[in-house]
N, CA, C and O atoms as CSV, one atom per row, in Angstrom:
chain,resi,resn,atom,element,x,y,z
A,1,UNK,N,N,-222.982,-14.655,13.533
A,1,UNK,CA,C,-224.119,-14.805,12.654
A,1,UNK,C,C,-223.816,-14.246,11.265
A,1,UNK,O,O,-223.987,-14.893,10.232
A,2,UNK,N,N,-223.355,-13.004,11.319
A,2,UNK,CA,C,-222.610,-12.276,9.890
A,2,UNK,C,C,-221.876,-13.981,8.765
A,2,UNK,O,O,-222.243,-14.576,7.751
A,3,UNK,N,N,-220.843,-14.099,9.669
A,3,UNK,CA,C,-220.203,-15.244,9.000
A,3,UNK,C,C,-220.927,-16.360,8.585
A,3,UNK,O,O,-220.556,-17.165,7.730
A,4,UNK,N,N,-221.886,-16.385,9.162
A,4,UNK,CA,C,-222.852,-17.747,8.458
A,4,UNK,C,C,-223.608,-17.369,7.614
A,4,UNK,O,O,-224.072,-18.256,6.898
A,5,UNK,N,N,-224.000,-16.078,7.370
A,5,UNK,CA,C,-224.594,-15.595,6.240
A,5,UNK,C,C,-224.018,-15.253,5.211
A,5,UNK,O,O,-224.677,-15.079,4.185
A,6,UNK,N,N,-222.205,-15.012,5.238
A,6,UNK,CA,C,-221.290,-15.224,4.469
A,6,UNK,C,C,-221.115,-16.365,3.702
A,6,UNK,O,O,-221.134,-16.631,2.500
A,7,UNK,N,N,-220.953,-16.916,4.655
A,7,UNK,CA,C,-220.844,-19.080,4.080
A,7,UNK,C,C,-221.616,-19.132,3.291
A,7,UNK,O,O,-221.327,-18.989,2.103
A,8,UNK,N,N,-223.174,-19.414,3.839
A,8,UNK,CA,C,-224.159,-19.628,2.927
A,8,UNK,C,C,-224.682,-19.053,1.707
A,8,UNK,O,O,-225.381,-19.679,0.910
A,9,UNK,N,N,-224.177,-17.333,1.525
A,9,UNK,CA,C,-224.027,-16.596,0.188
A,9,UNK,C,C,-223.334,-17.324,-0.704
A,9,UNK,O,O,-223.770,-17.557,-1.832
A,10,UNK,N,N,-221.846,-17.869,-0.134
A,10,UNK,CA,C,-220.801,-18.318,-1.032
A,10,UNK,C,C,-221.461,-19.797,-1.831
A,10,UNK,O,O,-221.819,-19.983,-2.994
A,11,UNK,N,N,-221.439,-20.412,-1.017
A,11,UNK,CA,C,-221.798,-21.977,-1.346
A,11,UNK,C,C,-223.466,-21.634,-1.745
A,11,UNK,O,O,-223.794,-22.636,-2.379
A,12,UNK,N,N,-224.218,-21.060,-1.707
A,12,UNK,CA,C,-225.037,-20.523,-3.074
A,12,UNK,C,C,-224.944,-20.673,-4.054
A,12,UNK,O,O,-225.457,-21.475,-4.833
A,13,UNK,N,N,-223.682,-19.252,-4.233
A,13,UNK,CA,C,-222.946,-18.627,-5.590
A,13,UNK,C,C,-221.986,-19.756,-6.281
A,13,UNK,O,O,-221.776,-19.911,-7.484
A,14,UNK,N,N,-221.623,-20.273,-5.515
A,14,UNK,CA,C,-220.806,-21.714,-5.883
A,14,UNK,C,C,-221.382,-22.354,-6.660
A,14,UNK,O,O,-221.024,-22.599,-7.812
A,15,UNK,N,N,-222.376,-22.713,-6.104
A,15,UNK,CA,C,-223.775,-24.533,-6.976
A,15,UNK,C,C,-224.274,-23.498,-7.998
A,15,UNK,O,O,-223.958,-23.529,-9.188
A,16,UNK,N,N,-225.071,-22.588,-7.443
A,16,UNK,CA,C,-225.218,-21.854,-9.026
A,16,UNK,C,C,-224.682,-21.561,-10.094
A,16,UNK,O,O,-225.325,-21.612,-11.143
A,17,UNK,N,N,-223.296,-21.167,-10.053
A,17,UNK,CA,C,-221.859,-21.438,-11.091
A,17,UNK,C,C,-221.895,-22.729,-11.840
A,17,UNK,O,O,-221.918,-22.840,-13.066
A,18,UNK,N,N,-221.898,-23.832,-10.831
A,18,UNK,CA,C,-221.151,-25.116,-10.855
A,18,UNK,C,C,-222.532,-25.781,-12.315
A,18,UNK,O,O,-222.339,-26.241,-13.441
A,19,UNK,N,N,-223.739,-25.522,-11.578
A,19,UNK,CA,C,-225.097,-25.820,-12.284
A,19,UNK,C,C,-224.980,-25.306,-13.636
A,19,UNK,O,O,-224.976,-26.117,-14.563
A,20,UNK,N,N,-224.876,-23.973,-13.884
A,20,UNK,CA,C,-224.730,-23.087,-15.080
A,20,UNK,C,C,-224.169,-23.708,-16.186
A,20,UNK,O,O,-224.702,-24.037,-17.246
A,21,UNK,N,N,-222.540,-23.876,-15.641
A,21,UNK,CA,C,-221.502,-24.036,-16.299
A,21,UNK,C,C,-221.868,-25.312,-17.297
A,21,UNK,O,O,-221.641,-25.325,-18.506
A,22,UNK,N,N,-222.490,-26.394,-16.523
A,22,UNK,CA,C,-222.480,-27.570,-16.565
A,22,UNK,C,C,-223.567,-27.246,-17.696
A,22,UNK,O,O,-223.305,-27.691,-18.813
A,23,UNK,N,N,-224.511,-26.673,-17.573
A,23,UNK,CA,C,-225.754,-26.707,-19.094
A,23,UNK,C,C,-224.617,-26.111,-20.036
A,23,UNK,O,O,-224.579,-26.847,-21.023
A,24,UNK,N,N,-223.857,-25.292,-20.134
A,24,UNK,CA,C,-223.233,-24.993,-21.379
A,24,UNK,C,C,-222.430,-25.960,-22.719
A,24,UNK,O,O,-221.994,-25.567,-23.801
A,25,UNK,N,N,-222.469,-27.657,-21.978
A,25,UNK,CA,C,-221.804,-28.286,-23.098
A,25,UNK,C,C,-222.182,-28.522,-24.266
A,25,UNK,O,O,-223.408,-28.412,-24.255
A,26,UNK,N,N,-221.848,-28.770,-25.216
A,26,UNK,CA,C,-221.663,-28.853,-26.482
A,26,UNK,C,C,-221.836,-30.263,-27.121
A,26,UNK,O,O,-220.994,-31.133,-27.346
A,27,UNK,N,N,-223.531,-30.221,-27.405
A,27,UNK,CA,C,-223.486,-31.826,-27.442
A,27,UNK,C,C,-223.656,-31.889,-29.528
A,27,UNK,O,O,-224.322,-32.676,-30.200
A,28,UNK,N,N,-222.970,-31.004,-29.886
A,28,UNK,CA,C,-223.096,-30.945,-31.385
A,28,UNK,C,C,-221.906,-31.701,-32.260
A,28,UNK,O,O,-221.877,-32.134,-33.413
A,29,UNK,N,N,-220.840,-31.654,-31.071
A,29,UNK,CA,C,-219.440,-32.268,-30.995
A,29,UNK,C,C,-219.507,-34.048,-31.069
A,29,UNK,O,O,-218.652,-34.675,-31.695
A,30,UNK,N,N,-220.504,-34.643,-30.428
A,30,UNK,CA,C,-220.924,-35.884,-29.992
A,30,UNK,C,C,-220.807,-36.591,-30.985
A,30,UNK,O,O,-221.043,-36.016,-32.048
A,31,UNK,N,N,-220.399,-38.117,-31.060
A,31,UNK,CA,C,-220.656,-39.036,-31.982
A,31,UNK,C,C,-221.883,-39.854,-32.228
A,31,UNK,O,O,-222.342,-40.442,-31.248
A,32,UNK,N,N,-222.303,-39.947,-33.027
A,32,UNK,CA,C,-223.878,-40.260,-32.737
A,32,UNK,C,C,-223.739,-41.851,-33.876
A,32,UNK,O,O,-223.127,-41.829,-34.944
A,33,UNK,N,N,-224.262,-42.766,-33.469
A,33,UNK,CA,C,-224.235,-44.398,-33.966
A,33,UNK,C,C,-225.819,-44.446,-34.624
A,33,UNK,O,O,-226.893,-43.934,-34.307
A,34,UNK,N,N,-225.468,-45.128,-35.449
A,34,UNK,CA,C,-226.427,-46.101,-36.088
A,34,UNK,C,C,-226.616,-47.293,-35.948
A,34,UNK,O,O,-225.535,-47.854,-35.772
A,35,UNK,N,N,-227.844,-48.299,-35.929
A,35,UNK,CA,C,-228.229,-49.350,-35.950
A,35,UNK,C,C,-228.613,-49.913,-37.105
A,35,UNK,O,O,-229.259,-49.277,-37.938
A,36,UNK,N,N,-228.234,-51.241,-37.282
A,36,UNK,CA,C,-228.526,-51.853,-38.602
A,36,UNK,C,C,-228.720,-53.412,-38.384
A,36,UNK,O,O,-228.163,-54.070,-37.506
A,37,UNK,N,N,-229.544,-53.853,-39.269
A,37,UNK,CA,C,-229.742,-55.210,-38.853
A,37,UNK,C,C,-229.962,-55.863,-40.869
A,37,UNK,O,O,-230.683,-55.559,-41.819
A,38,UNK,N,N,-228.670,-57.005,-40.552
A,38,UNK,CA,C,-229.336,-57.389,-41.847
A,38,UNK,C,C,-228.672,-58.894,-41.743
A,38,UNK,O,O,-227.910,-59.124,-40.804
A,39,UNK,N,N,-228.995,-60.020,-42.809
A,39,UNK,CA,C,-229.050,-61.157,-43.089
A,39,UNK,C,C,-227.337,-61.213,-43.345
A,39,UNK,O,O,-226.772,-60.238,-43.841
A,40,UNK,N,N,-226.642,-62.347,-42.989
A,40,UNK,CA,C,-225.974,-62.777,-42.996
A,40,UNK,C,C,-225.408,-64.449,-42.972
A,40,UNK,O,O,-225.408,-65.042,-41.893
A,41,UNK,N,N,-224.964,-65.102,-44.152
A,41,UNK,CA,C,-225.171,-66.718,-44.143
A,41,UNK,C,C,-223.620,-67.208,-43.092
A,41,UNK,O,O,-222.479,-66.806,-42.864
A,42,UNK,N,N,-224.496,-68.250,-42.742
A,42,UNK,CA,C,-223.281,-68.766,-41.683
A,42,UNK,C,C,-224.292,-69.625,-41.059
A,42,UNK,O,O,-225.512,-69.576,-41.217
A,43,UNK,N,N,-223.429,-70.620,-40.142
A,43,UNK,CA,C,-223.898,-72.117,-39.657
A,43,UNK,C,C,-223.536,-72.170,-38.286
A,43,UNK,O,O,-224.363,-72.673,-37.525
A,44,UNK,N,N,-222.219,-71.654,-37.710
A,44,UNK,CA,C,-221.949,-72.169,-36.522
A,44,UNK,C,C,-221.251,-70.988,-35.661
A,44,UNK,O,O,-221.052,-69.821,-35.999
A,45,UNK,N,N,-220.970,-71.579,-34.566
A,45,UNK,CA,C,-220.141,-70.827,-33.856
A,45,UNK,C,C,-218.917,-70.160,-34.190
A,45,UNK,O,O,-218.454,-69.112,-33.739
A,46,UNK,N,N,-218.342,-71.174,-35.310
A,46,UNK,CA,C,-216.597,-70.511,-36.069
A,46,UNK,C,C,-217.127,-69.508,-37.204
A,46,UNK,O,O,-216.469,-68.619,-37.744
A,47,UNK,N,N,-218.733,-69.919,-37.491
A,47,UNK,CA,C,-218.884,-68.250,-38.306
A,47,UNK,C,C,-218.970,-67.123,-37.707
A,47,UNK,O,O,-218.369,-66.136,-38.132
A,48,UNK,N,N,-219.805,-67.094,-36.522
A,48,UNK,CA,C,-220.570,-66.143,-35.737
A,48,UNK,C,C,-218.433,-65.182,-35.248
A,48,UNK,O,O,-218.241,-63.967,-35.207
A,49,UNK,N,N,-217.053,-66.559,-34.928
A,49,UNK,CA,C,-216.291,-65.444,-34.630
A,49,UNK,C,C,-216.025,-64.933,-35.807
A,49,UNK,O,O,-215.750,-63.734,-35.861
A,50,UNK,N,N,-216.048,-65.680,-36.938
A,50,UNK,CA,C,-215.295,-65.117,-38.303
A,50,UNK,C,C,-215.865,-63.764,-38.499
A,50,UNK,O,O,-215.178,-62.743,-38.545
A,51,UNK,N,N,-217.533,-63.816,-38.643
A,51,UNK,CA,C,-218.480,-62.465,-39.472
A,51,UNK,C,C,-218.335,-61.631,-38.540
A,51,UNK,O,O,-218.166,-60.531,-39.066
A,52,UNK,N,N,-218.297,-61.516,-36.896
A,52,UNK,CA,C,-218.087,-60.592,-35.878
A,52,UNK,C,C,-217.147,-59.732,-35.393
A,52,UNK,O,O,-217.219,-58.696,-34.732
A,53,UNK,N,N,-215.538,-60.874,-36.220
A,53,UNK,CA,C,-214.441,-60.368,-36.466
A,53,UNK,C,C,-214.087,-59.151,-37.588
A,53,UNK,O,O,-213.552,-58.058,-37.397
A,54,UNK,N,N,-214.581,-59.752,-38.797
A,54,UNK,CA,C,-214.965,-58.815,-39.978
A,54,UNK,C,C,-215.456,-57.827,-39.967
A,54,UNK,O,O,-214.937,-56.867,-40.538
A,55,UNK,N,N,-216.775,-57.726,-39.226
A,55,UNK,CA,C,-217.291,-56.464,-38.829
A,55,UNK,C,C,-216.983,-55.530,-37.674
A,55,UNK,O,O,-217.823,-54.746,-37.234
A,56,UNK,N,N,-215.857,-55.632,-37.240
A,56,UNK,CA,C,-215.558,-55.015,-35.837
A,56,UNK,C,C,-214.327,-54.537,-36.346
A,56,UNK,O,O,-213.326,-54.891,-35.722
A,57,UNK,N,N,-214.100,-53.488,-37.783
A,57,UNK,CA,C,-213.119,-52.022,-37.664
A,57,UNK,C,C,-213.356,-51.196,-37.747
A,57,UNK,O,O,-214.586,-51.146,-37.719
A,58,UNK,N,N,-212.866,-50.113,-37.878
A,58,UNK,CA,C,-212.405,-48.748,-37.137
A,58,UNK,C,C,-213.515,-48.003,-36.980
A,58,UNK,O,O,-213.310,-47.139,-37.833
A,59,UNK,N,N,-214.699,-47.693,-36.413
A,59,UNK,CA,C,-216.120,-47.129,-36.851
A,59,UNK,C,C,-217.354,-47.828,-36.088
A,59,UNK,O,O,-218.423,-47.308,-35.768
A,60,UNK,N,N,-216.836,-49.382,-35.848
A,60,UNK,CA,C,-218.109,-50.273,-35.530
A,60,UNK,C,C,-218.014,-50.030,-33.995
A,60,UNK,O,O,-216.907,-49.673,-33.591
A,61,UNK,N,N,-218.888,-50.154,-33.195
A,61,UNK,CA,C,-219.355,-49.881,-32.012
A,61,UNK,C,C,-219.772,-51.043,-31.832
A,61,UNK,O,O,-219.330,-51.316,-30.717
A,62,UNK,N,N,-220.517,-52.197,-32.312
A,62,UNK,CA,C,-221.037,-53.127,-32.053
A,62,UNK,C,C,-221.117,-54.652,-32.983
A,62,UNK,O,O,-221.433,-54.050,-34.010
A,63,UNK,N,N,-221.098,-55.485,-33.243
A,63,UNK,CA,C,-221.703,-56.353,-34.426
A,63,UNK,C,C,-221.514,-57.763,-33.292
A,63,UNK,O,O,-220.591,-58.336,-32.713
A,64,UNK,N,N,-223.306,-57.901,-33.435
A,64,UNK,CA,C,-223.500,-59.496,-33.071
A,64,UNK,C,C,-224.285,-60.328,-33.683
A,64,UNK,O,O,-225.498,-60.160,-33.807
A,65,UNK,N,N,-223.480,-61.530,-34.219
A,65,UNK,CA,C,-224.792,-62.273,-35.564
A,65,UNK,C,C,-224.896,-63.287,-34.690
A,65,UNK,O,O,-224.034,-63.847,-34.013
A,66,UNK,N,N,-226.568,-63.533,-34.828
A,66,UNK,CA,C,-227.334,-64.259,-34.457
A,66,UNK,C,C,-227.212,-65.599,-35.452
A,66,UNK,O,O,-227.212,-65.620,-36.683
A,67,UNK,N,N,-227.099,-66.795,-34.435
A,67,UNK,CA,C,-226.466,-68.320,-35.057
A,67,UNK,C,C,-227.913,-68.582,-35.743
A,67,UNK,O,O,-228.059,-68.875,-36.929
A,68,UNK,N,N,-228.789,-68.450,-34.948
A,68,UNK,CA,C,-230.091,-69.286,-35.139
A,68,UNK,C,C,-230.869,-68.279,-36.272
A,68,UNK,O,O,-231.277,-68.948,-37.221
A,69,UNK,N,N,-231.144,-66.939,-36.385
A,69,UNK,CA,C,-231.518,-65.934,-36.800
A,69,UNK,C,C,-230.720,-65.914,-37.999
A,69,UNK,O,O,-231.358,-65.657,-39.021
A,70,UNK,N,N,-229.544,-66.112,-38.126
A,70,UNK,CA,C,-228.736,-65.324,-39.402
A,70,UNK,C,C,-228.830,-63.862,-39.267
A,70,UNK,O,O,-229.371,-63.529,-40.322
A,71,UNK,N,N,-228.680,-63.117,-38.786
A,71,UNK,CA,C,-229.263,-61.639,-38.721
A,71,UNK,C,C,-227.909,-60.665,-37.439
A,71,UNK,O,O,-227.822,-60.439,-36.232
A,72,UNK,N,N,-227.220,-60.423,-38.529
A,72,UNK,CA,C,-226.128,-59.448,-37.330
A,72,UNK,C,C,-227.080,-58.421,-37.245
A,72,UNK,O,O,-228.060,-58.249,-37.971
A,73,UNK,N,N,-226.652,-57.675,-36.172
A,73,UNK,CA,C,-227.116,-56.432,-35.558
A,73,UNK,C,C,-225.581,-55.651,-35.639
A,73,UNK,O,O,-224.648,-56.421,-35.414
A,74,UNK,N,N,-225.309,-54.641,-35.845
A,74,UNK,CA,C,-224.099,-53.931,-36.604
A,74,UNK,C,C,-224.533,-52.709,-35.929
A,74,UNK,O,O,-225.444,-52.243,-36.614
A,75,UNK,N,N,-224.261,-51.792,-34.665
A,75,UNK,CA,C,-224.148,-50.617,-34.382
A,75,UNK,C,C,-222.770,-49.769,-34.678
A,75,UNK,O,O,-221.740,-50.071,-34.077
A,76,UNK,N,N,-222.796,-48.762,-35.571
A,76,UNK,CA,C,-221.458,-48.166,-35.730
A,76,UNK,C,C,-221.914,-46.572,-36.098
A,76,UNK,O,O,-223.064,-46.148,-36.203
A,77,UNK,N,N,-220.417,-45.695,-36.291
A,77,UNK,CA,C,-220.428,-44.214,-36.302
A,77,UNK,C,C,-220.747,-44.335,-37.655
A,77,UNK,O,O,-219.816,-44.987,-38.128
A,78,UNK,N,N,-221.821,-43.978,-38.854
A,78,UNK,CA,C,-221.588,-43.676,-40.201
A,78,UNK,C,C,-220.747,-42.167,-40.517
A,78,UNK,O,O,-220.914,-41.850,-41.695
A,79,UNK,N,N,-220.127,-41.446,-39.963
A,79,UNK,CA,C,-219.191,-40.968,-39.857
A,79,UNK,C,C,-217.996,-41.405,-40.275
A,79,UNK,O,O,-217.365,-40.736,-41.093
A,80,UNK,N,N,-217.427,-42.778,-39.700
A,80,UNK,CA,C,-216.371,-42.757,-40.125
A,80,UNK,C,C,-216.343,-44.449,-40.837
A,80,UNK,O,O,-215.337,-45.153,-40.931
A,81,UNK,N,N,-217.342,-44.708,-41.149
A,81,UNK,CA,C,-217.399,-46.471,-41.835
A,81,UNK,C,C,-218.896,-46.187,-42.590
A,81,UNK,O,O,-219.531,-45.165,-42.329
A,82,UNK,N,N,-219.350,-47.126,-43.482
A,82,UNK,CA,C,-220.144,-47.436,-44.224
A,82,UNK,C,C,-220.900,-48.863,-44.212
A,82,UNK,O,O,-220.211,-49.786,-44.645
A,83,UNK,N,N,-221.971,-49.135,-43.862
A,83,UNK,CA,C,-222.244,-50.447,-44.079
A,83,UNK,C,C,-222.386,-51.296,-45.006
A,83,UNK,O,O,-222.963,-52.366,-44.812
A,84,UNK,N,N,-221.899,-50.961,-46.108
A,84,UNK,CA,C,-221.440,-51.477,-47.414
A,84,UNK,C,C,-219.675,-51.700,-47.327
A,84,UNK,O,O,-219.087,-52.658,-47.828
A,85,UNK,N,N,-219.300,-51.049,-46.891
A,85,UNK,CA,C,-217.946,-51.744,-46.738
A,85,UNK,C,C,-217.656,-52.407,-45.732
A,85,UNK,O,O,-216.594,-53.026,-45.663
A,86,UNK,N,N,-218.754,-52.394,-44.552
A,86,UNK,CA,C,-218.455,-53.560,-43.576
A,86,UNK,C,C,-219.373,-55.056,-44.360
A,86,UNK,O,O,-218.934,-56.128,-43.943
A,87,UNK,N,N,-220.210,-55.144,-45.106
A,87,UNK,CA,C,-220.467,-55.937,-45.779
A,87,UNK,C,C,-219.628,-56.645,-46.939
A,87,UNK,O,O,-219.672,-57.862,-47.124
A,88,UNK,N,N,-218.958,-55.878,-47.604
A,88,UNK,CA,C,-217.855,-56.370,-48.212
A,88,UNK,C,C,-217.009,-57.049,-47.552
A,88,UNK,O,O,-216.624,-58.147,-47.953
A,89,UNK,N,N,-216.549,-56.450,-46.331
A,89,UNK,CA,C,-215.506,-57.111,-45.237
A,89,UNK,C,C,-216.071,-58.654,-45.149
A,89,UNK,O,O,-215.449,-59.575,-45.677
A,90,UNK,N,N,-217.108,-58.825,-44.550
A,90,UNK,CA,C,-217.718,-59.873,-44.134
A,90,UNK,C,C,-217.716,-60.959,-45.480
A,90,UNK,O,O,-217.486,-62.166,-45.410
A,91,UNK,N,N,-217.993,-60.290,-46.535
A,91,UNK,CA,C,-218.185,-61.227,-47.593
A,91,UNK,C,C,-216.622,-62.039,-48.439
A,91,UNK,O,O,-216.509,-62.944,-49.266
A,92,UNK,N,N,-215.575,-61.113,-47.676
A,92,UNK,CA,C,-214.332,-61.285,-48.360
A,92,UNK,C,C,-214.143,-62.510,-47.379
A,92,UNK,O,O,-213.453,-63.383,-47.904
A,93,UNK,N,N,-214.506,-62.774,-46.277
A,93,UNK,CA,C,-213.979,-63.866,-45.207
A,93,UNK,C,C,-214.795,-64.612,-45.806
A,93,UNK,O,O,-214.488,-65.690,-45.297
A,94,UNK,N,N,-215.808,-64.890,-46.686
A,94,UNK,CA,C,-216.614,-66.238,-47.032
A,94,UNK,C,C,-217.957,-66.099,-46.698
A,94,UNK,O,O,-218.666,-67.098,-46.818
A,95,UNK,N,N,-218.344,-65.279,-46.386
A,95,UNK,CA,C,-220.202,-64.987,-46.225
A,95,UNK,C,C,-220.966,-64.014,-46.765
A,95,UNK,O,O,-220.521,-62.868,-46.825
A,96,UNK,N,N,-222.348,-64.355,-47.284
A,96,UNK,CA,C,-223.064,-63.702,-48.024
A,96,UNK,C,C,-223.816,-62.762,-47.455
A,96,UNK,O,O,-224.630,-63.164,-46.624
A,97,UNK,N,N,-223.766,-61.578,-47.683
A,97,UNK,CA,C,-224.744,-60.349,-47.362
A,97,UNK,C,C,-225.661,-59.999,-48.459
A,97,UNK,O,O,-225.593,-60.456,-49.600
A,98,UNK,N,N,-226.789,-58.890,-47.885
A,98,UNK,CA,C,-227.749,-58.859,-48.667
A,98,UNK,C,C,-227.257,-58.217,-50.015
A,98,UNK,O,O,-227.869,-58.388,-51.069
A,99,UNK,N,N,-225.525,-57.082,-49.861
A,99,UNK,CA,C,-225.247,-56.540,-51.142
A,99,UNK,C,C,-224.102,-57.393,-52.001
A,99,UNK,O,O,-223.954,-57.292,-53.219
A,100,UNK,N,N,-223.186,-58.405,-50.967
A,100,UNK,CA,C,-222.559,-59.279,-51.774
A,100,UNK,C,C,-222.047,-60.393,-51.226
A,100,UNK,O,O,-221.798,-60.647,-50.048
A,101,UNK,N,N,-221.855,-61.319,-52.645
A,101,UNK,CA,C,-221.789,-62.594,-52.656
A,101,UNK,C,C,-220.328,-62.976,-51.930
A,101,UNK,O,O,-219.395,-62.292,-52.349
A,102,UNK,N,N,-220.028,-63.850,-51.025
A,102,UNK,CA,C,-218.772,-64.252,-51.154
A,102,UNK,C,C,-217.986,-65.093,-52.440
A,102,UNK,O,O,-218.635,-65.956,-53.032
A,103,UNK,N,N,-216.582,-64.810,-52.843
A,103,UNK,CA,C,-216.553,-65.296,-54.070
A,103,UNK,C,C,-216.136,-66.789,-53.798
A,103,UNK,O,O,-215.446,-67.011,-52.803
A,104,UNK,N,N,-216.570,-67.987,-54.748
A,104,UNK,CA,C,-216.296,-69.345,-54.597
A,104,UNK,C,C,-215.137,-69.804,-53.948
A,104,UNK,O,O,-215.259,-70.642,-53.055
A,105,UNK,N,N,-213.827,-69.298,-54.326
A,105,UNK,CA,C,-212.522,-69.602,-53.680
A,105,UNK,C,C,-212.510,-69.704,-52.246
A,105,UNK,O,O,-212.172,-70.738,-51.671
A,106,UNK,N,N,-212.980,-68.339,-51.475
A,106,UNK,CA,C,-212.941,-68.001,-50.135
A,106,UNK,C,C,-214.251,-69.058,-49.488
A,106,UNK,O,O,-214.184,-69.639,-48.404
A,107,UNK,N,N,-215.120,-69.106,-50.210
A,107,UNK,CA,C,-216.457,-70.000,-49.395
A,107,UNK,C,C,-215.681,-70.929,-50.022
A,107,UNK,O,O,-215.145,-71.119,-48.930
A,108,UNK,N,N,-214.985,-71.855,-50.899
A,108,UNK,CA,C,-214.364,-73.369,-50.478
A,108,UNK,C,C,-213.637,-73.705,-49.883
A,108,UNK,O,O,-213.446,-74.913,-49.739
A,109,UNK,N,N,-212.889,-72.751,-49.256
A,109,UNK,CA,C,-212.160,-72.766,-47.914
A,109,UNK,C,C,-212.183,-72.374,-46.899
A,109,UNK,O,O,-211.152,-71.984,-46.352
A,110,UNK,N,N,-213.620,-72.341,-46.182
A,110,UNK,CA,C,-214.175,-72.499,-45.600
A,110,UNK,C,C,-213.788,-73.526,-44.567
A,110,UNK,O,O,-212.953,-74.325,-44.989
A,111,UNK,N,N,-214.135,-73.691,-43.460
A,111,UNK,CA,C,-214.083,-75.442,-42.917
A,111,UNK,C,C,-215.963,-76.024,-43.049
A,111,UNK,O,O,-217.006,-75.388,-42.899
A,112,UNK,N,N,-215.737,-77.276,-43.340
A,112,UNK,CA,C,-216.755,-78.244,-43.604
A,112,UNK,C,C,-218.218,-77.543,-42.798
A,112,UNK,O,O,-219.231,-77.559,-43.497
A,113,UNK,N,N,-218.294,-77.205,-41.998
A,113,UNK,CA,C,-219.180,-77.306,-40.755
A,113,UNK,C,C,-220.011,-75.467,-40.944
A,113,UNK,O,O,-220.950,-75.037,-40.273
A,114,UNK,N,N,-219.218,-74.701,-42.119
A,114,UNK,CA,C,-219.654,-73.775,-42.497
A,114,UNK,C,C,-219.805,-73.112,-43.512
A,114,UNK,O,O,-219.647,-71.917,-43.759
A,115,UNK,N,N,-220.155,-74.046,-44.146
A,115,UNK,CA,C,-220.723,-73.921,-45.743
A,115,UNK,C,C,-222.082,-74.309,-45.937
A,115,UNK,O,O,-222.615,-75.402,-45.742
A,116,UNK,N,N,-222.602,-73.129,-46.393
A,116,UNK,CA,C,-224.280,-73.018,-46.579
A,116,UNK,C,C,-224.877,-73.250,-47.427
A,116,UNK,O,O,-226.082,-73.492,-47.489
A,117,UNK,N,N,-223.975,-73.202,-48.349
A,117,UNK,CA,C,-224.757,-73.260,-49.648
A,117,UNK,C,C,-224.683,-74.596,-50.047
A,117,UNK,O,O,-225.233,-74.961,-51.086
């Protein structure tokens, strides 16, 4: 009987440790994302990979533009990217965001089927 009241002290003292330990992390360390949603011009499916491509470096967590909507949804760390320079990105491949224009050269070479203007 001694010994089972041994056991059960231990494996107590155990989960209570195990419990403790476990509240002590450090959630100040964490990367924390932003959501963003903004207008984006494009027509088809070869935009939706082009603008999704553009927006998906080093920082982005997410970007899905809506064909029918025009409207990416862009989750990323503002930590380590800006949504002004993922907008630039997007606009250098040929599409217009709400802060810039794509320039004429890149939107005329385009293919046919995705040009908006």
């Amino acid at each position: 009987m001694k010994t089972f009241r041994y056991f059960v002290a231990i494996l107590i003292a155990i989960s209570m440790s195990a419990t403790s330990f476990a509240q002590t992390h450090d959630h100040s360390k964490m990367a924390t994302t932003k959501t963003e949603t903004f207008k984006v011009s494009g027509n088809c499916e070869s935009c939706k990979a082009r603008i999704e491509k553009a927006a998906k470096i080093e920082g982005v967590v997410k970007a899905d533009w809506n064909k029918k909507t025009k409207i990416l949804v862009l989750t990323y760390d503002p930590s380590r990217v800006r949504s002004v320079d993922i907008q630039k990105r997007i606009a250098d491949v040929g599409h217009d965001t709400p802060l810039f224009r794509a320039e004429a050269k890149t939107y005329n070479a385009l293919p046919s089927c995705c040009k908006y203007r």
